[in-house]
DRENGU-368082 format. One record per residue (C-alpha): x, y, z negated; residue in three letters. Coordinates in steps of 0.02 Angstrom, whole numbers, padded with zeros to 5 digits, always signed. Layout:
XYZAla
...
//
This chain:
-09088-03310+03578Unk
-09201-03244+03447Unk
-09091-03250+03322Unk
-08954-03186+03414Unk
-09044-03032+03452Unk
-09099-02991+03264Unk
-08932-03006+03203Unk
-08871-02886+03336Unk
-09010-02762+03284Unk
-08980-02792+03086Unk
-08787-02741+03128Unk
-08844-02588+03233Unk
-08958-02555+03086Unk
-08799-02544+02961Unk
-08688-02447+03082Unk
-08824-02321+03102Unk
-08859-02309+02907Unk
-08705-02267+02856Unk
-08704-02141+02989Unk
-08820-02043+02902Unk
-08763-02059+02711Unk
-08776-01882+02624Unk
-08594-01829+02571Unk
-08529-01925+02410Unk
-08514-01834+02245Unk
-08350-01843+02159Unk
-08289-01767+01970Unk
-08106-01753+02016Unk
-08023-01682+02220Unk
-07850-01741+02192Unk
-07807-01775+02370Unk
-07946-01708+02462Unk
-07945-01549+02576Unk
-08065-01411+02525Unk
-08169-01350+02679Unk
-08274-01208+02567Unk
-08423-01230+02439Unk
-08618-01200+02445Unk
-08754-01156+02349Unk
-08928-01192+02313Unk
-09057-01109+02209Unk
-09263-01105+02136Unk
-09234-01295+02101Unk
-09346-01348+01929Unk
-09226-01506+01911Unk
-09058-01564+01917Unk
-09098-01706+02035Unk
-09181-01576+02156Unk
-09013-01463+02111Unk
-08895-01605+02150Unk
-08994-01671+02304Unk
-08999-01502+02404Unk
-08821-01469+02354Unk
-08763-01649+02433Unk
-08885-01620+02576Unk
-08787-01449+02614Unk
-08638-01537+02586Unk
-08680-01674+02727Unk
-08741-01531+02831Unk
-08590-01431+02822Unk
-08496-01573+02882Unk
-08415-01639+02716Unk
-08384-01791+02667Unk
-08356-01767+02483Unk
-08419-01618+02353Unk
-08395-01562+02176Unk
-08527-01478+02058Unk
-08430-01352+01989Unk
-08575-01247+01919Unk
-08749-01269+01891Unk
-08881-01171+01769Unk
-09050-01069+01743Unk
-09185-01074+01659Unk
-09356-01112+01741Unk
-09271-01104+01907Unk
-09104-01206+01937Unk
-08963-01123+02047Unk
-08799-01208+02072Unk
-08639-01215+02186Unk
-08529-01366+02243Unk
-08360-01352+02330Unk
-08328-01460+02477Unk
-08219-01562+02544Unk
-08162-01678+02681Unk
//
């Protein structure tokens, strides 16, 4: 009984998960259907930069983005196009 209830939570726990994955980067669209772009800016690293951009992504309702621009100097901005 035990076990049969911690595998059924450990497969909830997976179904869940993947539920909440942040939108996936990719370098080329071929195929996909463009739904718009966002930005983010006053980032002080590209892993901040990249992480807002996916998390605007995911919030925007895309599955997929693209960097397509990303610069500054002490303060990152950049913009990603999305797609589903």
């Amino acid at each position: 009984m035990k076990v049969t209830k911690l595998a059924l939570i450990s497969l909830m726990a997976v179904v869940f998960s993947a539920n909440l994955m942040a939108a996936t980067s990719v370098s080329s669209a071929d195929g996909l259907s463009k739904i718009g772009s966002v930005s983010a800016s006053d980032m002080t690293t590209l892993e901040q930069l990249e992480y807002e951009l996916a998390k605007k992504a995911d919030q925007a309702g895309a599955r997929y983005y693209q960097i397509i621009s990303a610069g500054g100097d002490n303060k990152l901005h950049g913009v990603a196009v999305i797609y589903q």
